[in-house]
C-alpha positions in Angstrom: 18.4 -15.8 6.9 17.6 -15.3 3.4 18.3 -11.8 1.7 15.5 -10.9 -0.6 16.4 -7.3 -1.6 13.9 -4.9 -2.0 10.3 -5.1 -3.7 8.4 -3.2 -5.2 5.6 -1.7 -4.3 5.9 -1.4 -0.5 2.3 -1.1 0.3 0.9 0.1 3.5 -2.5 -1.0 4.4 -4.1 2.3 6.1 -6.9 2.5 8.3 -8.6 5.8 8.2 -10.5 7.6 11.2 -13.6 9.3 10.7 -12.3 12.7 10.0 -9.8 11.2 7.4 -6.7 11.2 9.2 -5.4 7.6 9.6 -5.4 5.6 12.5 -2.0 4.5 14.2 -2.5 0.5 13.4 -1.0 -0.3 10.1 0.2 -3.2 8.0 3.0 -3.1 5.6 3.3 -5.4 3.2 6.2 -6.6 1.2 6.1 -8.8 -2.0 7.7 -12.1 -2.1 10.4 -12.1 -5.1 8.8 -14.7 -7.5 11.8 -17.5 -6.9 10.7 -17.6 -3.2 7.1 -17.4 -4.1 6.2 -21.2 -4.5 8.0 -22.1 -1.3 9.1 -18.3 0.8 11.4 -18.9 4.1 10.2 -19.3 7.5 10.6 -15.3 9.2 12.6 -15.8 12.2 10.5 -12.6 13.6 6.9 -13.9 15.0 5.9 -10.4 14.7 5.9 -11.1 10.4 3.6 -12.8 9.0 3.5 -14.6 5.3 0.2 -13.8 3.9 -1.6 -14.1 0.2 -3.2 -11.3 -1.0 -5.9 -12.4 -3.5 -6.5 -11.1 -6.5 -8.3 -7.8 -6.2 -9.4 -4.8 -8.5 -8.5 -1.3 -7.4 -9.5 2.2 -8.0 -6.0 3.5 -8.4 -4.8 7.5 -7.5 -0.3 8.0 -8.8 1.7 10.9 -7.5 5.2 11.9 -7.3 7.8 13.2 -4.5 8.8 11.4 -0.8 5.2 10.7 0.5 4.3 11.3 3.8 1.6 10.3 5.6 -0.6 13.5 4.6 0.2 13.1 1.2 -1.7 9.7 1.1 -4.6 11.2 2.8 -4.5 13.9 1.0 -4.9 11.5 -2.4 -7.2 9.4 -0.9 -9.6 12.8 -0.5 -8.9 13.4 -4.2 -9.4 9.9 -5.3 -12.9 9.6 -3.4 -13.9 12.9 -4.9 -12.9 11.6 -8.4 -15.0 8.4 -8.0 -17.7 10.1 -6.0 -20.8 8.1 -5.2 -21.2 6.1 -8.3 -18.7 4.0 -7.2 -18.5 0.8 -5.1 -15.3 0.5 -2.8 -14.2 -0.5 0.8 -14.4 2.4 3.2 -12.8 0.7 6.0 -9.2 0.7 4.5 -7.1 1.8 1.9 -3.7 1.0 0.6 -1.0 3.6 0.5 1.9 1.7 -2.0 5.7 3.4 -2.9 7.3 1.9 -5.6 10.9 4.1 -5.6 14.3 3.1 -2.7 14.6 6.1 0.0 17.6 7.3 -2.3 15.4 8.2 -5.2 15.2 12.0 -5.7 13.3 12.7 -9.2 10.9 10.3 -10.6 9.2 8.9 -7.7 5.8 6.9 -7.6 3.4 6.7 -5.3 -0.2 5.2 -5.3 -3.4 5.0 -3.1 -5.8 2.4 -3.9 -8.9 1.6 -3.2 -10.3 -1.9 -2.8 -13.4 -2.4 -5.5 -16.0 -4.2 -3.7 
């Protein structure tokens, strides 16, 4: 019963197939505003789920526009290419994060990000 507004980044945790495309289980996430942090309200939905994301460090891809779903692949190609094999990162998920409200036309950000390991 409590209005948060919206938060920023929306991040979408991704699972990708073998061939790259993502697969059709995902998990969006939504920040807590900080003055709900310490104590946030009980969702009324059993299908949400409060949850603390630890601290992590990220290998981090930003582009603009309204991002679909091949957009994020298509970033998440680019950012493994960028990093090739030097670097150490989960392979078993990604997170696909948009920062800007659906009524946003110029300016938009967009992020993939991969998990350091």
């Amino acid at each position: 019963g409590a209005g948060m507004g919206m938060t920023a980044p929306v991040s979408i945790t991704a699972f990708p197939a073998e061939d790259g495309s993502l697969q059709q289980k995902v998990k969006v996430s939504l920040r807590i505003p900080s003055q709900f942090q310490a104590n946030p309200p009980c969702p009324s939905d059993e299908s949400i789920k409060i949850e603390e994301r630890q601290g992590m460090t990220i290998y981090s891809m930003q582009f603009g526009g309204y991002a679909k779903e091949v957009d994020y692949v298509n970033y998440a190609a680019k950012l493994k290419s960028a990093l090739g094999s030097e670097a150490a990162y989960r392979t078993d998920f990604y997170f696909c994060n948009g920062y800007d409200p659906p009524m946003k036309p110029y300016g938009r950000r967009n992020e993939v990000w991969f998990v350091k390991e």
